[in-house]
Each structure stands twice: as structure tokens, then as C-alpha cells.
C-alpha positions in Angstrom: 81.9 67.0 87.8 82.6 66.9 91.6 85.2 69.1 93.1 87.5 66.7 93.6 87.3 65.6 90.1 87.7 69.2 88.9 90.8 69.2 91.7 92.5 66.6 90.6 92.1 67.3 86.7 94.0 70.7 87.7 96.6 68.9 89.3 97.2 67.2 86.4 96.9 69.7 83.5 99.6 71.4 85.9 102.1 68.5 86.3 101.6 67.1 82.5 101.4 70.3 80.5 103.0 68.2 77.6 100.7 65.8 77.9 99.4 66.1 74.1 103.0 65.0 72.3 103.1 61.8 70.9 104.9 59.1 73.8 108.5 59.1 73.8 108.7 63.1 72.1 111.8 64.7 73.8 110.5 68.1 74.9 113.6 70.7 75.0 114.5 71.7 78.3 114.6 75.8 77.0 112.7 77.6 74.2 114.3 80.8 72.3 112.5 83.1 70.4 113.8 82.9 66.9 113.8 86.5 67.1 117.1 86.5 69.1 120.1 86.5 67.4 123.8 86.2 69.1 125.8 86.1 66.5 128.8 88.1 66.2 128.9 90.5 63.1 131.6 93.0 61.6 131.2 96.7 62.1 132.1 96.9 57.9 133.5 94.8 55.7 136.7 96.2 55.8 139.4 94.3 58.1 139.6 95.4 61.5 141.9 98.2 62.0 144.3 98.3 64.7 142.8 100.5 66.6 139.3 98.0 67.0 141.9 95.1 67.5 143.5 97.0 70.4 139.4 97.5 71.9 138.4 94.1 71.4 142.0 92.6 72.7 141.0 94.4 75.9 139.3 92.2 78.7 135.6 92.8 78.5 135.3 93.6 82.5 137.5 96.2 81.8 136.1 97.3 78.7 132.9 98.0 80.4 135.1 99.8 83.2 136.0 101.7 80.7 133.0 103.2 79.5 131.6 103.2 82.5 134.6 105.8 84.0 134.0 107.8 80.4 130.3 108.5 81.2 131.0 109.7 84.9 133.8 112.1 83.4 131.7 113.2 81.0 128.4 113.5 83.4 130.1 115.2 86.1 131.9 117.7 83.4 128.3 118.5 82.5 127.1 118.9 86.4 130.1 121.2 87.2 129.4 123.6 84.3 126.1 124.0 85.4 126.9 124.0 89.1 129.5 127.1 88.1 126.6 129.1 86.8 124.2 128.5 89.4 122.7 130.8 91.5 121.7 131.8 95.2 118.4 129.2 95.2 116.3 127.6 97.8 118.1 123.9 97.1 121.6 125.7 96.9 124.3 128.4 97.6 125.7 130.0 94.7 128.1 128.0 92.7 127.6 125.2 94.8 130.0 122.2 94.9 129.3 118.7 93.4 128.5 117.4 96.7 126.0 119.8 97.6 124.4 120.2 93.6 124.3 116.7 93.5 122.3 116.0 97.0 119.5 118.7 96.5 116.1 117.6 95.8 114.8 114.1 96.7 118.5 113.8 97.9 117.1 116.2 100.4 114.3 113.4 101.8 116.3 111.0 101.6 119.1 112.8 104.0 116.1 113.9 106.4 115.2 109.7 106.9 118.9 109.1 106.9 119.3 111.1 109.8 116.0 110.7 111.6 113.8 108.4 110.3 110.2 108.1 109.9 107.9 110.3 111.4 105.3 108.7 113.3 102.9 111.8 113.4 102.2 113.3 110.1 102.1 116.8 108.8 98.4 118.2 108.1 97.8 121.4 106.0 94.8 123.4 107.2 91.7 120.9 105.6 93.3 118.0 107.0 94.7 116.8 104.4 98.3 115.1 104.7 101.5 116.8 102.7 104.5 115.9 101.5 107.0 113.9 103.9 109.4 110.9 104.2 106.4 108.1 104.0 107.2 108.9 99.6 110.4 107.2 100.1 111.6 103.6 100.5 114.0 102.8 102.9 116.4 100.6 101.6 118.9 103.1 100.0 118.7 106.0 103.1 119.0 103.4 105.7 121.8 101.8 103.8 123.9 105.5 104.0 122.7 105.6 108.0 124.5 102.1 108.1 127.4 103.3 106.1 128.0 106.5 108.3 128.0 104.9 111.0 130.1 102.3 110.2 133.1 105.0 108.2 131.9 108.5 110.0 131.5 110.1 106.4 128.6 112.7 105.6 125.8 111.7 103.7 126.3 113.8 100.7 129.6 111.6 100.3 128.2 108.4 100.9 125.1 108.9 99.3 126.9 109.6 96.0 129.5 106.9 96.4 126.7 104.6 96.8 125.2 105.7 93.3 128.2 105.1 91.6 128.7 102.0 93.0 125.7 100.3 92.1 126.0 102.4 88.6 129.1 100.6 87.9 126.9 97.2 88.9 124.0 98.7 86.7 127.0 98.3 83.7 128.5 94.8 84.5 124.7 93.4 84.7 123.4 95.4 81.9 126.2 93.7 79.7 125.1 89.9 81.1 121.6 90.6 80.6 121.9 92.1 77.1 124.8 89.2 76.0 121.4 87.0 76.1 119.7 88.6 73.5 122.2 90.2 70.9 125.4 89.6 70.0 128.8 91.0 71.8 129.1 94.1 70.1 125.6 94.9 70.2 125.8 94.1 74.0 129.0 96.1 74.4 127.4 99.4 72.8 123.6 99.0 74.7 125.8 99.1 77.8 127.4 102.5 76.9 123.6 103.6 75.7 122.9 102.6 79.4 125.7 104.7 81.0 125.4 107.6 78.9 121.5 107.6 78.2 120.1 111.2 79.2 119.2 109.9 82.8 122.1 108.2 83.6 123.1 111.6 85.7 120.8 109.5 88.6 123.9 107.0 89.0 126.0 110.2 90.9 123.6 111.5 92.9 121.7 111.1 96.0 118.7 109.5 94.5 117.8 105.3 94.8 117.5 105.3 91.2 121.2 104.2 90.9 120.7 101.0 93.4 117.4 100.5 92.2 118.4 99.7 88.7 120.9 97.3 89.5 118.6 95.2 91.6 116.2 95.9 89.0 119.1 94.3 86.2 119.6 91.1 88.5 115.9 90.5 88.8 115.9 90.2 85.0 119.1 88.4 84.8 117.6 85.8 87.8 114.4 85.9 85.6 116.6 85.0 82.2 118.3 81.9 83.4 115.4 80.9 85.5 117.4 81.3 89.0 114.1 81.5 91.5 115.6 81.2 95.2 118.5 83.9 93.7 115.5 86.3 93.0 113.7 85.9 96.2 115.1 88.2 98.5 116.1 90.4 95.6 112.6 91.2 95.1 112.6 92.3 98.9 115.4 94.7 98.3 114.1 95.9 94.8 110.8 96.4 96.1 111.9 98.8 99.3 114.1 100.7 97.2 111.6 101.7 94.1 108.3 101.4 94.6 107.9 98.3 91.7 107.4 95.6 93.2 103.5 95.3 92.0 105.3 95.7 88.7 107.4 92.9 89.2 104.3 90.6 90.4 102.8 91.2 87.0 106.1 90.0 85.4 106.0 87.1 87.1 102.2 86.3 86.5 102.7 86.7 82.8 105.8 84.8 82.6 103.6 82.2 84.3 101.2 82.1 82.0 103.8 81.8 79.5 105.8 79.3 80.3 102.6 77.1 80.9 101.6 77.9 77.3 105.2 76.7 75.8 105.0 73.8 77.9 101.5 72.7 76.7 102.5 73.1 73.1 106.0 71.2 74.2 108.0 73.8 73.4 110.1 73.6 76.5 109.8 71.8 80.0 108.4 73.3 83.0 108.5 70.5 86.0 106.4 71.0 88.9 108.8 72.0 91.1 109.8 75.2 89.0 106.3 76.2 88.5 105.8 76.3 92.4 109.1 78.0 92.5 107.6 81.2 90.2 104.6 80.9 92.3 106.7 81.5 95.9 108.4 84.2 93.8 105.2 86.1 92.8 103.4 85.4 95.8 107.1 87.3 97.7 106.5 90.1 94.6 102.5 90.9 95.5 103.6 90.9 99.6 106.6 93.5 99.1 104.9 95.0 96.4 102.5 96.7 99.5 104.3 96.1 102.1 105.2 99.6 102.5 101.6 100.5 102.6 101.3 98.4 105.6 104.2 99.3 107.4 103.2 103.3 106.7 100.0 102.3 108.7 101.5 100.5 111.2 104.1 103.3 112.2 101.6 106.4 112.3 98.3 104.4 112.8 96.7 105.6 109.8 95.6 103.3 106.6 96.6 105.4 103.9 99.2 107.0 105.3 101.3 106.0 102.2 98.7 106.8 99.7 98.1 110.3 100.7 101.5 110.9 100.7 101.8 110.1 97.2 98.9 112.3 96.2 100.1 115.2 98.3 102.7 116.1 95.4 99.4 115.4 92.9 97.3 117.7 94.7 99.4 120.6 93.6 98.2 119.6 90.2 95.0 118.5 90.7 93.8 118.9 93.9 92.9 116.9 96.3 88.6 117.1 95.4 89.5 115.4 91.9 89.6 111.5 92.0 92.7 109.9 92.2 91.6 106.7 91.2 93.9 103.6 89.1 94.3 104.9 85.1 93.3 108.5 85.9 96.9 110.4 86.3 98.0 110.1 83.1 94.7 111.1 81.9 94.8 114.1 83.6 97.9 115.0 84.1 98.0 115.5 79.9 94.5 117.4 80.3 96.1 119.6 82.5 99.5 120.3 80.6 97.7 121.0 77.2 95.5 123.1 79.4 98.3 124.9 80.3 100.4 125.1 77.1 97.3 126.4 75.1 95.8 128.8 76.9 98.7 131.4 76.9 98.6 131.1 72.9 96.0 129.7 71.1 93.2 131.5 70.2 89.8 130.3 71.7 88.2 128.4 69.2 91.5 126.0 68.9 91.8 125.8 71.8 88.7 124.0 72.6 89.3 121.6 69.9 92.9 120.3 71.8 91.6 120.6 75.5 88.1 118.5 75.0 90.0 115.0 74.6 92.7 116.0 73.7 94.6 114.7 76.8 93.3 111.2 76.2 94.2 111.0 72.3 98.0 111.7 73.7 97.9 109.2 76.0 96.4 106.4 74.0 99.4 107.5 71.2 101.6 106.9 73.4 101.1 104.2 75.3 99.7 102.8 72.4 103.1 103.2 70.4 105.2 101.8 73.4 103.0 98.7 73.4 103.4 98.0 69.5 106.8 98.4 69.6 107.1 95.8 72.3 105.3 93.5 70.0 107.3 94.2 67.2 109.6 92.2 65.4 112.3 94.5 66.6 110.8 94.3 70.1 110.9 90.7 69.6 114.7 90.1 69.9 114.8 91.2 73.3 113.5 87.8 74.7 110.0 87.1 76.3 111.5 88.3 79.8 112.3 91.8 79.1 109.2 92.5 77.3 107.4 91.2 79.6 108.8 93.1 82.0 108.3 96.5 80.0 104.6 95.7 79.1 104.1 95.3 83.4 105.9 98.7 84.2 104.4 100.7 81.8 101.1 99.0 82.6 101.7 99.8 86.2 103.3 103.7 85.5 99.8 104.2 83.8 98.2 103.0 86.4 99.4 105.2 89.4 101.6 107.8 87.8 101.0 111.7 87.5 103.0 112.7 84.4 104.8 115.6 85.2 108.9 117.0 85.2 109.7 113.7 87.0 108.7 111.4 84.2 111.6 111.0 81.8 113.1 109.5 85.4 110.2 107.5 86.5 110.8 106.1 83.0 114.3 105.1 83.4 113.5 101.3 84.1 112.3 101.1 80.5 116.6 101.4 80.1 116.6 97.1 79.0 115.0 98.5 75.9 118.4 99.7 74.7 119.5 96.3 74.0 117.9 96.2 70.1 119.1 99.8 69.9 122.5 98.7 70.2 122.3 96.4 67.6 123.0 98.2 64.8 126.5 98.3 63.4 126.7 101.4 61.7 129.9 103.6 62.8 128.0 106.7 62.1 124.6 105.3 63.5 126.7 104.7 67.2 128.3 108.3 67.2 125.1 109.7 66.2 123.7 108.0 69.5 126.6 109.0 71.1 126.0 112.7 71.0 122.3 112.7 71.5 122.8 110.5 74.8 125.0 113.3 75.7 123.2 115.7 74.8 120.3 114.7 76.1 122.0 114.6 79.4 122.5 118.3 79.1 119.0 118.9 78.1 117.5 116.7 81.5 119.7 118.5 83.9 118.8 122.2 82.4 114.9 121.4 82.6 115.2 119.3 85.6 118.2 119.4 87.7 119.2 122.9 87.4 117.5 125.3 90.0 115.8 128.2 88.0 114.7 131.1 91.0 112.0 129.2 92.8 112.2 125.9 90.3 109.2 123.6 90.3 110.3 121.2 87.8 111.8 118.6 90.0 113.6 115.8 88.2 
């Protein structure tokens, strides 16, 4: 076969992926997985009480105003108690304010390139190795406070909290239009509170990007639902130099490619030439943003992997910087080095042994393992191909470049679409219990992680 042939047969697998259905078939224009279900269901079999008629007679904007108000109460209720008992610390005064205990840690970086930018030259530690500076963080939401104190002549540390919020009360508008795709209203309803109060939800008041991040993040997968390509574009710009995902998001994208070509060749659904080019643009945007801050990193201070080393200066501490740092190895040995840790202040020698040889590994294939099946689940299953799509590409891409360590349960966070199915169930007991342990484990994230112990190297 010549390569023209082989060309042109391409072309036109590509532009007839139906092409095996019987003339005049009607191929639908959208395929749903059977596995999502929308219907509306009681909460018992009882009649509605008055007091669910007055909930549901409510408008559903402010419904979701609502809960989202309830959560901040309760969050900053939490903050301020532990703010009372805080001590004299490196990050803070004693019994600091909310501004200045919710602006300590990254909140720090982000105020440093808020205020002055990039550095151009970077610091060195004695070997020549590069350390810790502003290079770690994406611009998007610093740059956004810069614009907004010059613009109103407020501080950061009230700005940079105002801007969480803000987007946290967008995180629970979109969060509700997403999740109304794949379960019914009530089920959507209660995932959105899961969302608001989940144990990292402090990250929507405080000076972090998570906040912002996650509501790009939920209009990404909104644009990606009802197949809104030209929408998406520059949202994957923004996303991308906010969080660090936008590799992620390129996977996304490639899969849902492939996927959509599938259904279409089986005549599931249509997939016309013109949208297939239009995912294409889109992943081919995702893959450019998704390094585009390794470029511009080089660019600015004239060194390759300016970016790079900066991310493995907060490894080194761990690892050092002799050990290789190559894709799939963090996880591997960042569990090494915690059951290393854990076990050799109490188990006796012979145990011991048995935990440290491998025993890192076997935790990390259990776990990513059971992430994975539950994805493929049935009950992973009714959140729609996109989202779990989505979830197998950012745990596939955490794996690949993440150092587990106190930061993780936040680096997890964009796994939060996942609390769609766990909003489904109807139990009244079952949505208090998850009530309380949402809160509760809010209060268990900022003790280990927020809260400054002496000199505290837990960050969150």
C-alpha cells in the first residue's frame, strides 16, 4: 500500500467512523452510559414534611448560597479556635488574626510574587543545587491579587482571601451543574454540600490557588460534558497557569478522543469531522500550557530546568538530591521512606525488615490499585465517561510526578467530582453521618496541617 493510499484510508476511517451500519441507520447525536441515572427519588416514603417542602420551595441558586454561607461559617469557626490557641511560630504571632492565619504558608509565596515577581537569578545552596523559590508557583492567581491591589488599594491578605471565596462560591454553583448531569437533584444538591464541607474545603478561604483552580477545573469538565470546545480553550490556559494540571488535562482529552472514536465506530453516537478537529485544537492547547511554564522558567533565568529543580528542591529534603527523581519514582519512595520512618522508632528489627523491603511498593500498588477499580466500578460508572476519565488522568499524572508527603490530602483535592455517587444515597442518617465526618475531618486537616506546631514541617 502506497502512502497516499494508507493517507487517504485514514481520512476516511476518520470522517466515516459509522461507516459499518446498515444505509439509512439514524446514529444518535449523544450516547449515555446506562449507568447514569437522573431521576428524582424520595428521601423515605413518608410524605414530605413541611420543613423539606419549605427547602425544596427555595430557589436552587439560593439553596446552594445557602450551603455554601453554612460551610464558610462553620470553616472559619474552626480556623478562629485554632488561631485562639496558637502560639508565637515562625509563620505567625501569637493568636494571630484570620487574615494573617489564613495567609501563612504557600500564601507566603504567593504574596512574595504578588509583590515582586519572578526572580530572574536563582538561589543556590552550597553544592549548586537550586532551592526553594517562586518558580513552584503559577502565576495566574498572585498576579490576579497584584491586579486587584492595584486596581482597589487593599492588602494582599484581604484580597487574596476574597478571591478564594469567590471562586469557592463558583466551585458550588458549577459543582451543582456538573453533578445535575449525572445523578438526580437531590443527589446533586447534597454532593455539592460534600464539596463545600469536604475536609479540604478550608483551601476556598485562604491564600492558596486551590480555590480558583477548582473552579476552572469544574468548567473544564462542565465544557467537556456538553461538548463546548472553543468555551474550553482558553480555560485550559487559565487552569493550566493556576495548577500545575494541564498535562493532566491533555490526557483527558486524548482518552476522550479515543472514546468518542470508538462510540462512533460502533454508531453509538455522532462525531462529525469538525468536532473531532475541535478536541484535537483543544488537546494540542492542553500539551502547550501543560509545559509552558517550563519554558517560560527557562526563558526568564536562562536555565532549562529552572522549573524542575524547583520542584525537587522541596523533595530533596526527603530524598536528596543524589537519588533519582525520575517519572513513577515519588510515590515509590516517598512510602519507602514514611514506613522507614514510622517503623524504626517501634518495631523490633526482624519486623521491621519484613515492612521496609517492598513494603513501600505493596502500599502504593493498594492504593492506586483501589482508586483505579473503583473508577471502573459500577458505582464509578454513574459518574459519566468524562469525569472518570478525568480522575483516571490525574491520578495517573499525581503518580507520575508527586512526592507523597503532608501536602497530599490537598494535592488530592481535584479528585472532589468523585463526590457526585456519594451523594446519591438517600438515607437521612447516611447524609448526617457524612455531614459530621466532612466536618470533622476539617478539624483533623487543619490540626496536622494547617496548624503551626513549634518549628512545623507538615505543610498543608
Amino acid at each position: 500500500m502506497s502512502i497516499q493510499s494508507f493517507l487517504g484510508s485514514v481520512k476516511e476511517r476518520w470522517q466515516e467512523g459509522d461507516s459499518w451500519r446498515e444505509p439509512g441507520d439514524e446514529i444518535p447525536q449523544r450516547h449515555i452510559d446506562p449507568a447514569i441515572r437522573r431521576e428524582a427519588f424520595r428521601l423515605t416514603s413518608n410524605e414530605p414534611g413541611s420543613l423539606e417542602l419549605g427547602w425544596l420551595s427555595i430557589p436552587v441558586w439560593a439553596r446552594i448560597l445557602a450551603v455554601y454561607l453554612a460551610s464558610r461559617i462553620v470553616t472559619t469557626i474552626i480556623l478562629l479556635t485554632f488561631a485562639a490557641r496558637e502560639g508565637a511560630t515562625w509563620q505567625t504571632n501569637p493568636q494571630p488574626n484570620y487574615l494573617e492565619f489564613a495567609n501563612i504558608w504557600d500564601a507566603e509565596w504567593y504574596s512574595r510574587i504578588a509583590y515582586g515577581g519572578y526572580p530572574t537569578t536563582l538561589p543556590m545552596d552550597d553544592q549548586g543545587h537550586i532551592t526553594e523559590n517562586a518558580w513552584a508557583f503559577m502565576p495566574v492567581y498572585p498576579y490576579l491579587i497584584r491586579l486587584m491591589m492595584a486596581i482597589t488599594g487593599m492588602p494582599f491578605e484581604a484580597l487574596s482571601i476574597t478571591i478564594s471565596v469567590l471562586a469557592g462560591l463558583g466551585v458550588a454553583f458549577a459543582v451543582h451543574r456538573l453533578f445535575s448531569h449525572v445523578v438526580d437533584p437531590s443527589g446533586a444538591m447534597f454532593g455539592t454540600a460534600l464539596v463545600c464541607f469536604m475536609p479540604t474545603s478550608v483551601i476556598f478561604q485562604v491564600g492558596y490557588a486551590e480555590a480558583l483552580h477548582a473552579f476552572l477545573l469544574t468548567v473544564l469538565l462542565i465544557c467537556l460534558v456538553e461538548r463546548r470546545w472553543m468555551v474550553m480553550v482558553p480555560v485550559i490556559v487559565l487552569a493550566s497557569f493556576t495548577r500545575p494540571t494541564g498535562l493532566a488535562w491533555a490526557m483527558t482529552l486524548v482518552l476522550y478522543l479515543a472514546y468518542r472514536i470508538w462510540t462512533a465506530r460502533r454508531g453509538l453516537e455522532q462525531f462529525s469531522t469538525t468536532e473531532r478537529w475541535d478536541v484535537v485544537i483543544a488537546i494540542v492547547v492542553s500539551v502547550i500550557s501543560g509545559f509552558g511554564w517550563v519554558f517560560v522558567a527557562w526563558i526568564a533565568t536562562g536555565i532549562p530546568s529552572a522549573y524542575l529543580d524547583t520542584e525537587f528542591a522541596w523533595r530533596s529534603h526527603y530524598t536528596g538530591w543524589d537519588t533519582f527523581h525520575g517519572p513513577f519514582t515519588g510515590w515509590f519512595q516517598g512510602a519507602q521512606y514514611w514506613i522507614d520512618f514510622a517503623t524504626g522508632r517501634s518495631l523490633p528489627e526482624p519486623w521491621r525488615d519484613v515492612l521496609t523491603w517492598g513494603g513501600g511498593a505493596v502500599v502504593v500498588v493498594l492504593f492506586f490499585g483501589c482508586c483505579f477499580g473503583l473508577i471502573a466500578s459500577r458505582l464509578g460508572a454513574r459518574l459519566g465517561i468524562e469525569i472518570r476519565l478525568w480522575l483516571v488522568s490525574y491520578l495517573s499524572y499525581i503518580l507520575a510526578v508527586f512526592f507523597p508527603q503532608s501536602s497530599t490530602f490537598r494535592l488530592l483535592m481535584p479528585l472532589f467530582p468523585s463526590l457526585a455517587v456519594v451523594g446519591v444515597p438517600k438515607s437521612p442518617l447516611y447524609r448526617v453521618v457524612m455531614m459530621v465526618l466532612s466536618i470533622l475531618g476539617q478539624v483533623a486537616w487543619i490540626w496536622m496541617c494547617w496548624y503551626v506546631i513549634d518549628y512545623d514541617w507538615s505543610p498543608p
